[in-house]
N, C-alpha and C positions, 0 to 999 in steps of 0.2 A: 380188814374187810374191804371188796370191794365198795364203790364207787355207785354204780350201775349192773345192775344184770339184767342182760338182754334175752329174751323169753322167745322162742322159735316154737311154735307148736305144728306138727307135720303129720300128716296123714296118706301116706301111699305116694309119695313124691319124692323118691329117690335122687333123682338127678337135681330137681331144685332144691333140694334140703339141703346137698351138700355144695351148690355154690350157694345159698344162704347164707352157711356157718363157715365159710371159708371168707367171703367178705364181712362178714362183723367180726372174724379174728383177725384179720389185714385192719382192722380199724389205725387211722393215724390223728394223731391231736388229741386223743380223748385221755378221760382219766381212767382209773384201774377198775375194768371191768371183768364180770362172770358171760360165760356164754351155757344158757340152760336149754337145750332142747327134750322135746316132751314129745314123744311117741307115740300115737295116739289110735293106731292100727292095734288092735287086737292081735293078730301075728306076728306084730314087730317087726324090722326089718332095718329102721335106721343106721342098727349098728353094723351095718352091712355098708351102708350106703355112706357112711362115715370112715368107712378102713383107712387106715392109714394116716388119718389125724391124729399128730401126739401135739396136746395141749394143754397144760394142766387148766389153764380156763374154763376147757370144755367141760361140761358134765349133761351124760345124754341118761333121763328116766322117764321108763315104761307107764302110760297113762293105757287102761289096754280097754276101758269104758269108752266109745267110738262119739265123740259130742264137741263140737268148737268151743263151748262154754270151757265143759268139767277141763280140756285141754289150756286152756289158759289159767284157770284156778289152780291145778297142777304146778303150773310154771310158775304162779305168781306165789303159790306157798312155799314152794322152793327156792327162792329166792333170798340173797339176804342182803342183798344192797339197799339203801332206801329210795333209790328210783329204778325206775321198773321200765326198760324197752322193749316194745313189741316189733318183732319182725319176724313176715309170714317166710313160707316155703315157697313162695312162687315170686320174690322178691328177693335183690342184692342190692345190698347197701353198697353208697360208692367211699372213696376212703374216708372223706373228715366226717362224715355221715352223725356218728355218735357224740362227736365232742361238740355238732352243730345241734343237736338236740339238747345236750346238756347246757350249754351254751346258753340259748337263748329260753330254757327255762330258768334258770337262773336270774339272766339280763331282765326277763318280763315280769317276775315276781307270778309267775304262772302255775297250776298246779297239774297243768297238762299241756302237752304242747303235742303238733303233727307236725309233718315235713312232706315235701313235693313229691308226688310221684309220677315215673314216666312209664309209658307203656312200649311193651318189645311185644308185638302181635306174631300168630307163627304165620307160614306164606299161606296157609290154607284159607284164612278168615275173607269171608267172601268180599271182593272188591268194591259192591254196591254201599255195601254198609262198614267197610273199613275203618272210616274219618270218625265216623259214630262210636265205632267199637274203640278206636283209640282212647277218645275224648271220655268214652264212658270208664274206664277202667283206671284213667289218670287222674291226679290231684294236683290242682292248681291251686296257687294264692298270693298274697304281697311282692313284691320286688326285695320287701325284707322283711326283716321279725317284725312281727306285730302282734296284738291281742287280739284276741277273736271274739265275736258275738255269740259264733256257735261253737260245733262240734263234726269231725268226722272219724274214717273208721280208725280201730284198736291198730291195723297194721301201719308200720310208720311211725307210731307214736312214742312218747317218754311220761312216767307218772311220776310224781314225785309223793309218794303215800305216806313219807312221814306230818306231809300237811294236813291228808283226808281221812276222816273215820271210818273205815272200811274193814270187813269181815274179812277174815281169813280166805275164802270165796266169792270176791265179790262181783262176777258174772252169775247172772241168773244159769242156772241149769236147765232150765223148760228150755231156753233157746239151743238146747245143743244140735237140733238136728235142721231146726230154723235158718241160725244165724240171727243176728243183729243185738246178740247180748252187751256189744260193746255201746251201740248206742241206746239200750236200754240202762246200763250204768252213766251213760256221759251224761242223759239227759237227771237223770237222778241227783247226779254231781252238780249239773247246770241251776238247776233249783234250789238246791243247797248253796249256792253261791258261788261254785268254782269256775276260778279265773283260767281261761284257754287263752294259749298264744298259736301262735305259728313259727316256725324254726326252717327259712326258708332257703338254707343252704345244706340243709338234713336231707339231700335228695335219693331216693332208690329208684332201681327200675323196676316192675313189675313182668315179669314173663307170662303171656296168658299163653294157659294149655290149649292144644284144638277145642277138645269137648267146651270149653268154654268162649271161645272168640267165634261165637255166631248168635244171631238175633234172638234166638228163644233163649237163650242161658241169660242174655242183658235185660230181657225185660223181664223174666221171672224174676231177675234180683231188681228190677225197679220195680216190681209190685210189692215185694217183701220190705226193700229201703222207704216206699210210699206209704206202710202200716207204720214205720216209726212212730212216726209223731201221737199218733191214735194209742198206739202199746201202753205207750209211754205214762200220756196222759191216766191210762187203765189202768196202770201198776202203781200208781202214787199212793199211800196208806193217809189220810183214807182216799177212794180214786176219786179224780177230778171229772166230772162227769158233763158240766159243760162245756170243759176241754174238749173232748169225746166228739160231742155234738159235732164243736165247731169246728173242729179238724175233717169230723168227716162230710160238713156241709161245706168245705173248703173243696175236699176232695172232691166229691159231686160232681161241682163247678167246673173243676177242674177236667174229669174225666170228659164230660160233655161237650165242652170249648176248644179240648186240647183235643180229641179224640174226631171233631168234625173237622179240625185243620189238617191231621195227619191224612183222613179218609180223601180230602182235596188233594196234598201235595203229595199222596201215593198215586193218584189219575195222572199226574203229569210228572211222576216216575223224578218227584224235583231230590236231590239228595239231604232236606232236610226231612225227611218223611219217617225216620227212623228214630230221629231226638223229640219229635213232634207225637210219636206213638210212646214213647217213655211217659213222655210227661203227663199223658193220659191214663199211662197202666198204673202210674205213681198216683195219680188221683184213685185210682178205684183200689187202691190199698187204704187209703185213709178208709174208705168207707167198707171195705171189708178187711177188718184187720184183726177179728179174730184167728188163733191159732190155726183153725179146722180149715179155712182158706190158704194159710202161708205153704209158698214152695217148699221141698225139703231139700237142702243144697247142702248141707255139709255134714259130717260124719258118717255112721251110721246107712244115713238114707242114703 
């Protein structure tokens, strides 16, 4: 039995689907892994986008229900290794990528780790706010492995599930059209006690699509990553309600401080005016972070 299998969930992303799964089978240093990709268009098409790869590692199945969640729960039932890697479509791992993950879960006594992400923007993404669009879509951390306090997203990551009691499913489904099911689980994990590292030689690039390397696509997803914390709190059995409160009187704060600074250093056209508007849309998630609010960004929608 494998080692790891590594979970690629893809939706209408031909060209990066298949430098995805071509860099995590170039994997070097790592131990014997599965490569699972999960399909997740309703018409299918991966196996298209895949011709020509003979690998018995590979195994590509039809998820044809269009939701980021039920796509990873796909991936994660099928799986039989007892740690679990996530790596998106619009991401290539670079070679030691997998064995640095594994690695430093391991070394940290961790029961989830993430690793650096770099951003490839295309020439289109407008110049003003380029530095911003970089920095926004990148994951920074340590110089080297270390434990972490928090959490971020499912792409990039390793699980080790033989540590966590976790359902066959254990991405919320509500979030399929949302997104942020991954830190609706991490923060669930976090409360329960799970130890996060960082695996900071696990580095990928990220390729952002047009559609997505301009200012409305980054701050619709910092209003949706700005309802975390709030969800979060919501979804606890039984919910934590002056979590709630205080999250979203954080938020508030937030919206109003951040949102008067941005309004300034857009009059004088200054280039942080763009990271200084995030931090504002991410406050007024906390405070509206019901569903009926959240962007709809992936699947389906």
């Amino acid at each position: 039995m494998a080692r790891i299998s590594v979970v690629i969930p893809t939706f209408r992303r031909p060209d990066g689907l298949r430098r995805a799964v071509e860099s995590a089978l170039a994997q070097e240093g790592a131990p014997d892994f599965e490569v699972i990709v999960v399909d997740n268009a309703p018409e299918g098409g991966a196996d298209r986008a895949l011709a020509g790869i003979k690998d018995a590692r590979l195994t590509l199945i039809a998820e044809p229900n269009p939701g980021v969640a039920t796509a990873r729960n796909t991936g994660w039932a099928a799986a039989s290794a007892p740690r679990i890697a996530f790596l998106d479509d619009d991401e290539e791992a670079l070679p030691g990528w997998l064995g640095a993950l594994d690695t430093a879960l391991t070394d940290l006594g961790a029961d989830i780790v993430f690793g650096p992400i770099d951003t490839v923007l295309p020439e289109t993404a407008p110049a003003a706010h380029r530095d911003f669009l970089k920095g926004f879509f990148a994951r920074t951390g340590p110089a080297e492995d270390a434990v972490l306090d928090n959490y971020h997203g499912c792409g990039n990551s390793m699980i080790a599930r033989e540590g966590l009691s976790l359902t066959a499913s254990p991405f919320d489904a509500k979030a399929d059209q949302l997104g942020g099911e991954d830190d609706l689980l991490f923060a669930m994990l976090k409360h329960k006690g799970a130890r996060f590292g960082w695996a900071s030689r696990a580095r990928v690039l990220e390729y952002v699509p047009e559609s997505r390397a301009c200012l409305r696509y980054a701050l619709a997803r910092g209003f949706a990553y700005g309802q975390g914390p709030s969800q979060s709190c919501a979804a606890r059995t039984p919910p934590d309600a002056p979590g709630v409160i205080g999250w979203m009187t954080v938020g508030a704060a937030q919206a109003v401080a951040y949102g008067a600074a941005a309004g300034l250093l857009w009059a004088i056209r200054s280039p942080r005016r763009a990271a200084m508007l995030d931090r504002s849309v991410q406050g007024l998630g906390k405070v509206f972070w019901g569903d009926r609010f959240a962007p709809r960004l992936y699947g389906g929608a």
